[in-house]
C-alpha positions in Angstrom: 0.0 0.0 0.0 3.1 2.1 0.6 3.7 2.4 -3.1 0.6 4.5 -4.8 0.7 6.7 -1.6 4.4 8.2 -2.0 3.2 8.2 -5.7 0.9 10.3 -5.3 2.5 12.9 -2.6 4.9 13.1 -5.7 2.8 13.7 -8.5 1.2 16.9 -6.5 4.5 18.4 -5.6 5.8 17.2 -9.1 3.3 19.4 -10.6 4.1 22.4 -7.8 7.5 23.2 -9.1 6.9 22.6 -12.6 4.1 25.0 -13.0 6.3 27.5 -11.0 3.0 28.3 -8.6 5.5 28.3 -5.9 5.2 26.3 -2.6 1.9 24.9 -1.9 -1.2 27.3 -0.3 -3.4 26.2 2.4 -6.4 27.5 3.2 -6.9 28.5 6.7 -9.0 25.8 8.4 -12.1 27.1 11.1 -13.6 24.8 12.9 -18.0 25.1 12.7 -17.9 24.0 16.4 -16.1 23.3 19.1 -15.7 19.6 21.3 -15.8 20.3 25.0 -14.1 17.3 27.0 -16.4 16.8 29.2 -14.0 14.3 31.1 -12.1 16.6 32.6 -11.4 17.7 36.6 -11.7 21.4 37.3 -9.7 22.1 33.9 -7.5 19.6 33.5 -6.9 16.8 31.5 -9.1 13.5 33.4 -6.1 10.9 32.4 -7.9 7.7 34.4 -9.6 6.9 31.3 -6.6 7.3 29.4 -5.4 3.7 27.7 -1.7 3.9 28.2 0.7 1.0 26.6 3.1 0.3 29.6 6.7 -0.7 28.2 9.5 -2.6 30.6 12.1 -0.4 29.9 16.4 -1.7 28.4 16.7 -0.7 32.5 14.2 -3.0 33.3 11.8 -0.7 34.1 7.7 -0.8 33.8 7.4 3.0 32.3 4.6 4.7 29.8 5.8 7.4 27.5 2.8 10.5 27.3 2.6 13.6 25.3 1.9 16.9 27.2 0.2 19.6 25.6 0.5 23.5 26.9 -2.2 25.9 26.8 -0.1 28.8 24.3 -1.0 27.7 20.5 2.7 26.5 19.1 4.8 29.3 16.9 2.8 27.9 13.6 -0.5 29.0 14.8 -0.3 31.4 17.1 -2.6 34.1 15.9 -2.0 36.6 18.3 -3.0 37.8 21.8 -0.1 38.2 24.2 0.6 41.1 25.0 3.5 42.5 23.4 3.7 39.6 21.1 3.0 39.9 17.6 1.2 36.9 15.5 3.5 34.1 14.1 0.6 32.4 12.0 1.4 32.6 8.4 -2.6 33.1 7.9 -2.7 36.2 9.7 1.3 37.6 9.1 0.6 36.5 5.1 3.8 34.8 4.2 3.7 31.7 2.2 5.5 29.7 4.9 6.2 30.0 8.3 9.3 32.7 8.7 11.8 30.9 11.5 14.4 33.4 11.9 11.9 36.4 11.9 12.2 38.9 15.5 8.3 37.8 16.0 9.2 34.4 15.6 12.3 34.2 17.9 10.2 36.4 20.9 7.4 34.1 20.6 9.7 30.8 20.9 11.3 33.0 24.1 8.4 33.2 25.4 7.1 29.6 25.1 10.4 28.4 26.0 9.9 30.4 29.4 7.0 29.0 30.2 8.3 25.2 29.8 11.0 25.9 31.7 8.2 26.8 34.1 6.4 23.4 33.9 10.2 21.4 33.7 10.9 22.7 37.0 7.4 21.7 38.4 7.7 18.3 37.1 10.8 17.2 38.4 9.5 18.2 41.6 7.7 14.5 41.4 10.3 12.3 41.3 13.6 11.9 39.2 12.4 9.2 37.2 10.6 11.2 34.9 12.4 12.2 31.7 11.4 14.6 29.2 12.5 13.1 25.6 11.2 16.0 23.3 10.1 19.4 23.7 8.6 21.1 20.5 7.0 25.0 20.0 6.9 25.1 16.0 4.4 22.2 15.7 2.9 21.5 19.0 3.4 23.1 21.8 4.1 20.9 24.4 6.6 18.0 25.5 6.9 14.1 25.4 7.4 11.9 28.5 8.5 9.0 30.0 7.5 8.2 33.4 5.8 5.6 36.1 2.5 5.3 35.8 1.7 6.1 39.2 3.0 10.2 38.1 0.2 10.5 35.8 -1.8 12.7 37.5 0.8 14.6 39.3 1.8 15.9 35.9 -2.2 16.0 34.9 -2.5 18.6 37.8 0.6 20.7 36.6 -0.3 25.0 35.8 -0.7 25.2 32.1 -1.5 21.6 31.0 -4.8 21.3 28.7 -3.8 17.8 27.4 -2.4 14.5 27.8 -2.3 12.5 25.0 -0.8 8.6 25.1 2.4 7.8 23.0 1.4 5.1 20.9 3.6 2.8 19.4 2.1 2.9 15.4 3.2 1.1 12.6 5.1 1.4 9.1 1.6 1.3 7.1 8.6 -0.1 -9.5 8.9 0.4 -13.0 5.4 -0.1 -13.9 4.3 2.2 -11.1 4.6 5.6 -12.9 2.5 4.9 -16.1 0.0 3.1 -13.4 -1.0 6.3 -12.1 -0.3 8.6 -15.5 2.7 9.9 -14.0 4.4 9.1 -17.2 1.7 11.8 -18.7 2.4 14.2 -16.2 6.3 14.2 -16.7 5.0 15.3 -20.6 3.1 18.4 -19.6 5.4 19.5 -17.0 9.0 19.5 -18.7 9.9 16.0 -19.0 11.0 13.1 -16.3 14.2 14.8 -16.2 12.8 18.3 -14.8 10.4 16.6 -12.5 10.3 17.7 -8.8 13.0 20.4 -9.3 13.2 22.3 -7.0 11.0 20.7 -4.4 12.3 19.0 -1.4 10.3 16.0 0.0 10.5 15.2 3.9 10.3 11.1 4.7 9.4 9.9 8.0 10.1 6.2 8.1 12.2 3.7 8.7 15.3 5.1 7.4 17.2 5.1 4.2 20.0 3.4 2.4 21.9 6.3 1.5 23.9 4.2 -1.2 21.0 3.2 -2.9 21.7 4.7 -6.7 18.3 6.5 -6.4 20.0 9.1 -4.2 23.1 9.3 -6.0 24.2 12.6 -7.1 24.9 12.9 -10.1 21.5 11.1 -11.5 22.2 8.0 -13.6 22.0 10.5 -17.0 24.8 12.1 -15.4 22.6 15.1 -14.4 23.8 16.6 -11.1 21.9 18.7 -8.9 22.0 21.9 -7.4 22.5 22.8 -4.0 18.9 22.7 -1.9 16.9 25.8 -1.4 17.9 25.3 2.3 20.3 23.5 3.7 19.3 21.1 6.6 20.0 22.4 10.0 20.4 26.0 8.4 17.3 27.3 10.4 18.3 25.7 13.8 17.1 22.5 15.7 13.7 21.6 16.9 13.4 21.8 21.1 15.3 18.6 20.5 18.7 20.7 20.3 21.2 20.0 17.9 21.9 16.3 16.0 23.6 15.2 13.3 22.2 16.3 10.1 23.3 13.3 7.8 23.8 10.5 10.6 25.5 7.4 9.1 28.7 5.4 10.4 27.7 4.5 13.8 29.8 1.4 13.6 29.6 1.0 17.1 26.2 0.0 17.3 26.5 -2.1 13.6 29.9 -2.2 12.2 28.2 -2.3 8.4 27.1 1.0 9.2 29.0 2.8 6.7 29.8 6.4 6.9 28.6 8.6 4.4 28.4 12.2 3.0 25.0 13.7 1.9 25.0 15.0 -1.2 22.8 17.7 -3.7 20.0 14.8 -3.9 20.1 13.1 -0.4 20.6 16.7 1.5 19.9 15.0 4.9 19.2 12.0 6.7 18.0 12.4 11.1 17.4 9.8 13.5 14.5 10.9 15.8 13.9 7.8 17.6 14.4 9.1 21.3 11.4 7.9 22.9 11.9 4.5 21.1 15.4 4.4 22.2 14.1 5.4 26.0 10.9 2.6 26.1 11.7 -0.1 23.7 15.6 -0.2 23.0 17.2 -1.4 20.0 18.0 -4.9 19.1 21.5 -6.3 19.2 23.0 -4.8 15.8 20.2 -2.3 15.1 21.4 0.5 13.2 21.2 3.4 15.7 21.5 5.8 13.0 19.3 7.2 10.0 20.1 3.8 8.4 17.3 1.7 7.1 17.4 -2.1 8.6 14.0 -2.5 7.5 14.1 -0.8 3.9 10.2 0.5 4.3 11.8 3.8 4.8 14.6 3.2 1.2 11.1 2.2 -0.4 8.9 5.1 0.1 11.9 7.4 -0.8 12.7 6.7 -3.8 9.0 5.7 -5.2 8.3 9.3 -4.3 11.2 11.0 -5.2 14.0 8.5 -6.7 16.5 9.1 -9.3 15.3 8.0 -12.9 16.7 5.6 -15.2 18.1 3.4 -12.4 18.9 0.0 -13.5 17.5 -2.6 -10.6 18.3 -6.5 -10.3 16.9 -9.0 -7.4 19.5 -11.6 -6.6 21.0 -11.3 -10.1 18.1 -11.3 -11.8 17.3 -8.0 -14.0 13.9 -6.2 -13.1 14.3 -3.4 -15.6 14.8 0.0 -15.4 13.2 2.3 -12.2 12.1 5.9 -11.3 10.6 7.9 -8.7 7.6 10.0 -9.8 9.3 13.2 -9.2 12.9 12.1 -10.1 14.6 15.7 -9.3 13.2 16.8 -5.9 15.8 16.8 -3.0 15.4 14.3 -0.2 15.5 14.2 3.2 14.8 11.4 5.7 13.6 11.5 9.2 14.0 8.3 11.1 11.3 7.9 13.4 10.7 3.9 13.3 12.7 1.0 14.4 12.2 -2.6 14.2 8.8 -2.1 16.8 7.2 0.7 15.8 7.3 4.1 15.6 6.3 6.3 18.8 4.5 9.3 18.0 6.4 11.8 20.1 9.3 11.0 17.5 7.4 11.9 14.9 6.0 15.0 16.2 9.6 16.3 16.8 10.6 15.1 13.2 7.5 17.1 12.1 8.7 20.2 13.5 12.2 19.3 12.3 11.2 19.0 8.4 9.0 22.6 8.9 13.0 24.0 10.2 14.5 22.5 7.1 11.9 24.0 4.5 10.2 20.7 3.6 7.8 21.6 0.9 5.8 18.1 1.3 5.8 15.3 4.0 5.2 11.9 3.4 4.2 9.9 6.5 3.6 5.8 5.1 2.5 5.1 8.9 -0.8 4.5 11.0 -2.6 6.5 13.4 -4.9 9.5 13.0 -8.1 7.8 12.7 -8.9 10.0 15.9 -7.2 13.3 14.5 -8.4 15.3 17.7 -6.9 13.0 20.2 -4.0 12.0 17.8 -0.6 13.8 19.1 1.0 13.9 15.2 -2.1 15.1 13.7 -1.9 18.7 15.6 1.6 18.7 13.7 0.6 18.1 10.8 -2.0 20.9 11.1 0.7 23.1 11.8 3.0 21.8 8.9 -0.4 22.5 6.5 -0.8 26.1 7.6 2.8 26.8 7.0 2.8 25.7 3.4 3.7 22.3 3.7 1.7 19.7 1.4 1.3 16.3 3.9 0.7 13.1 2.4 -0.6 10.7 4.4 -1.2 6.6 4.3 -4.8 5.7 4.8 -3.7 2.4 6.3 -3.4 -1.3 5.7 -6.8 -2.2 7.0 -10.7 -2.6 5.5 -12.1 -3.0 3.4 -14.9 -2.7 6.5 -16.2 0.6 8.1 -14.3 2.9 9.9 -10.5 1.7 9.0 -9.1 5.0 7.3 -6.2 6.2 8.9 -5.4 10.0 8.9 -9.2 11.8 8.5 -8.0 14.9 9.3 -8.6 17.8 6.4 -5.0 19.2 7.0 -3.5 15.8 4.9 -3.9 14.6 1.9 -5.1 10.8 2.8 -4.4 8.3 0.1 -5.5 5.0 -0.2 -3.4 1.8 -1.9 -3.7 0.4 -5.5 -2.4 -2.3 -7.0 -0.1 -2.7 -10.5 -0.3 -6.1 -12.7 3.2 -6.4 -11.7 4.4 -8.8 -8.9 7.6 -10.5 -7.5 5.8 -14.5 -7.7 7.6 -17.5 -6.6 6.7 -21.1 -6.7 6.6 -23.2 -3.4 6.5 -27.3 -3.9 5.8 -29.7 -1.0 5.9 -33.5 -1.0 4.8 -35.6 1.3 6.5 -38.7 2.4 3.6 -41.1 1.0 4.6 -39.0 -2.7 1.4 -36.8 -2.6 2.9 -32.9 -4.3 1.4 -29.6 -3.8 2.8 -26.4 -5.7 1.7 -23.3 -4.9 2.8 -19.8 -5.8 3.0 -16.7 -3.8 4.9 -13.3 -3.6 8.6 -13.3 -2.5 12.2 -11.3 -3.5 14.1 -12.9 -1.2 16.9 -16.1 -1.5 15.2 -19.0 -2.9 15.4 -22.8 -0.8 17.1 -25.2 -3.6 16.9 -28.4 -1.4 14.0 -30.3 0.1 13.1 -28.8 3.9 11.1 -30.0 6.6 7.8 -27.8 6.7 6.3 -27.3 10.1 3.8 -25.4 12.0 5.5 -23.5 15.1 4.0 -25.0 18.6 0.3 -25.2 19.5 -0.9 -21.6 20.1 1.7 -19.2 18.1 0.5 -20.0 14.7 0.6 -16.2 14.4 4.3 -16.3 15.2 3.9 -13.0 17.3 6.9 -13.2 19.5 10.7 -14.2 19.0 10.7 -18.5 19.5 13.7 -19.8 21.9 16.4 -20.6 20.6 16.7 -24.5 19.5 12.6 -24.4 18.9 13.9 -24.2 14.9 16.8 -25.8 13.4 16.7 -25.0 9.9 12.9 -25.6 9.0 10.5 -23.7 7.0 7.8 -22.4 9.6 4.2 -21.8 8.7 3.1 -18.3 10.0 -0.4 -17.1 9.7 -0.4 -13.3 8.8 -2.4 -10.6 11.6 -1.3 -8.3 14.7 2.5 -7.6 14.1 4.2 -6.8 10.9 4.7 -9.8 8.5 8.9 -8.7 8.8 8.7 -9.0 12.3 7.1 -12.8 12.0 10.6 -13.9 9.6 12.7 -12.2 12.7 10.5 -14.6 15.5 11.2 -17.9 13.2 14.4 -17.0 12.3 16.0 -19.8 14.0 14.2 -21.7 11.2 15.2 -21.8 7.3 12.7 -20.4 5.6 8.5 -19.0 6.3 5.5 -19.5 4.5 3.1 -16.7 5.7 -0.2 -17.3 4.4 -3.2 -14.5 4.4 -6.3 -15.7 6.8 -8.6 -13.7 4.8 -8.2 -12.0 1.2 -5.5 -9.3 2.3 -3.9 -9.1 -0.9 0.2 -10.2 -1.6 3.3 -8.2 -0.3 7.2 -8.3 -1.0 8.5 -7.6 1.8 12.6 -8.0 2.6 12.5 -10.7 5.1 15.2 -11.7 7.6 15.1 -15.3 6.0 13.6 -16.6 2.6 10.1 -16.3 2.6 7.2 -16.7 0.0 3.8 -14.7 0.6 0.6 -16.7 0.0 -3.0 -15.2 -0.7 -5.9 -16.8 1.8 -6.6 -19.5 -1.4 -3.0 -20.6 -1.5 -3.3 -20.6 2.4 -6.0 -22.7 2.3 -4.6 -25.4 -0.2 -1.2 -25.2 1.7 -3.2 -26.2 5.3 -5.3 -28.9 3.8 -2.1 -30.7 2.6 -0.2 -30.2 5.9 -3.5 -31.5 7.6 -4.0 -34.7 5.3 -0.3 -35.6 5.1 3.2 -36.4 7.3 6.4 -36.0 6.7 5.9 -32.3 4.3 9.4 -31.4 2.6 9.1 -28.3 0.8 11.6 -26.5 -1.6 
């Protein structure tokens, strides 16, 4: 689903800075009425009904991680009122985007800054195991937390607080791809593929990027270099955060294949903003703790939306033509705010408000949440990147086709859903049984193929979802049945990896994905599923290759 959605972010911005219109316009938004929480006490936020994921901590800890909004509107949307303070919003001071280094700007950020100071020094007052992770004024005015439990409504009570909102950990929601969506048409009335995007600088938040990856390479693959970005990341400061790398590769200590490397005229920057994640959750053993993309959901997105063209792509040898992003010549920059778990929304909020610093003209955000946009801590920020000029592209999700499973409903992004192309990655699965009975089946894989016969199992009674890592020894080179649902299908090759290979099979009609998995694995639709359980069921002794 991740594909049509960078696609079309692209297209839009593609057509942006060929046209010459400038950066994109938004239209103030005014609410026709007003939600009053009526679970509140005396004014402040009522956080008992709040449904809080608890997290043991790398320390061993059981901790929740919160979001804590102020009562001041954040610089983007701060209309006026304060005395001696002069409006920030660009829909009252008329610029096209939100002016950072401006004398208004930097008083009002003073000012906001004073007054969390104000509430930093009140919290610490309840204990030392409370740590503040992010603080943020552009986007959302307010800071993320990690803490006990039991200090939820100490910090509910706090002067100043008008909402609490709980960090949740959400989820990472071709060749062909471009003339799919008329792309190819576009690229025609706008200049050509080699003009397309110029200009424009796309913001990813995801899981990272492969910086090496020849769709960032600079010069493009017609030997077209580009020019410098209209603004260079970093130039306009640092979110609350404070100061971080700005291209953050080569952490070898963490993963010694984590290669440095210099960002260039196409791949301007690359951030890691997963703080909270890094606080909560901790990494796994050889994570990249760095902008680097272990998961390559984050390399994908990037360069569907805004890869080089005429890239040359093989898969395990195998040619798989010729590739390009629908707006081939915009600038890049990644914000890393997902690791192998999930992706916590306080990271992306600060990312948010990172990309608004480093003149993002779009954002594209292939992750869930913000089917609740008024109780959704990212959606506020994405407001505020909206009324600064910023175009937000957002996935509608991985769910339905049933009622109420749209992701992102707020009118301040542009919500797109998935399609699918005729193209697919297929692979053919056969199984014998030991009384000579064969089943072949076919299903959607790009990773290393299984060229001998392999015991096929189920894992043990009760995990056929494979939701959690097995012990080591449970696998010894097998390929494990997994039944698709709950966690991400990646994550189910990581639990089995003790085994050889995984068959995940779709309960219900879900539709086929090629996903990099941690050990060669073939995708089957709920049909295939069905077949491939029937034989399993009705035979003994499966060897599949």
């Amino acid at each position: 689903m991740l594909i049509v959605l960078s696609l079309f972010l692209s297209f839009n911005v593609t057509a942006f800075a060929q046209q010459g219109t400038g950066p994109f316009t938004a239209t103030p938004i005014q609410p026709d009425s007003q939600f009053i929480d009526e679970a509140s006490k005396d004014g402040k936020p009522d956080v008992s009904s709040l449904k809080l994921q608890s997290f043991v901590s790398p320390g061993g800890e059981r901790l929740v991680s919160i979001i804590v909004e102020l009562a001041d509107p954040p610089l983007a949307a701060y209309t006026g009122g304060a005395v001696g303070l002069a409006p920030t919003a660009p829909a009252v001071t008329g610029g096209e985007m939100l002016d950072l280094s401006s004398a208004d700007s930097q008083r009002y950020l003073d000012y906001l800054a004073g007054k969390q100071e104000a509430f930093k020094a009140q919290a610490s007052r309840a204990g030392p195991d409370i740590r503040i992770v992010h603080t943020c004024k552009a986007t959302l005015n307010g800071l993320s937390m990690v803490l006990p439990e039991s200090k939820l409504e100490v910090i509910a009570s706090l002067p100043g607080v008008v909402a609490i909102y709980p960090d949740e950990l959400q989820k990472p929601d071709t060749e062909v791809s471009p003339g799919f969506i008329s792309a190819t048409t576009a690229w025609k009335q706008l200049g050509g593929q080699k003009k397309a995007g110029e200009g424009i600088i796309v913001g990813v938040l995801d899981t990272g990027i492969w910086p090496e990856h020849p769709s960032f390479s600079d010069p493009d693959p017609f030997s077209k270099s580009y020019s410098p970005p209209p603004v260079v990341p970093g130039s306009n400061g640092f979110g609350s955060c404070g100061p971080r790398s700005t291209c953050d590769f080569g952490n070898t200590a963490a993963n010694p294949n984590d290669a440095p490397f210099t960002c260039n005229n196409k791949l301007n920057g690359a951030y890691s903003f997963i703080d909270t994640y890094k606080a909560v959750v901790g990494l796994l053993p050889g994570e990249f703790d760095s902008a680097r993309d272990d998961n390559g959901h984050g390399t994908h997105t990037s360069s569907t939306a805004a890869g080089n063209g005429g890239v040359t792509v093989s898969i395990f040898g195998v040619p798989r033509g010729t590739v390009s992003g629908i707006a081939p010549r915009a600038h890049v920059i990644m914000y890393r705010v997902c690791a192998f778990e999930g992706c916590f929304q306080s990271d992306s909020v600060a990312a948010v408000e990172q990309a608004i610093l480093d003149g993002v003209n779009a954002i594209n955000f292939s992750i869930s949440g913000g089917n609740a946009p008024y109780s959704d801590p990212v959606e506020p920020a994405f407001r505020s990147a909206y009324e600064t000029g910023v175009f937000v592209s957002a996935s509608a999700g991985n769910s339905g086709p049933t009622a109420d499973t749209v992701n992102h409903r707020g009118p301040w992004t542009m919500t797109v859903a998935a399609s699918t192309t005729y193209r697919h990655f297929l692979s053919t699965v056969s199984l014998t049984a030991d009384n000579g009975d064969s089943l072949t089946l076919s299903g959607a894989s790009v990773t290393d193929d299984i060229s001998t016969p392999t015991p096929v199992v189920f894992p043990p009674t009760g995990q056929e979802l494979c939701l959690d890592p097995f012990a080591p020894g449970t696998f010894n080179g097998e390929i494990i049945i997994c039944q698709r649902g709950v966690i991400a299908r990646v994550a189910k090759s990581f639990n089995v990896a003790g085994g050889g290979g995984m068959l995940l099979y779709n309960p219900t009609l879900q539709g086929l994905a090629t996903d990099n998995h941690f050990i060669p694995s073939v995708h089957l639709e709920n049909d295939a599923g069905a077949a491939l359980l029937d034989f399993m069921g009705t035979h003994s002794g499966v060897m599949g290759m």
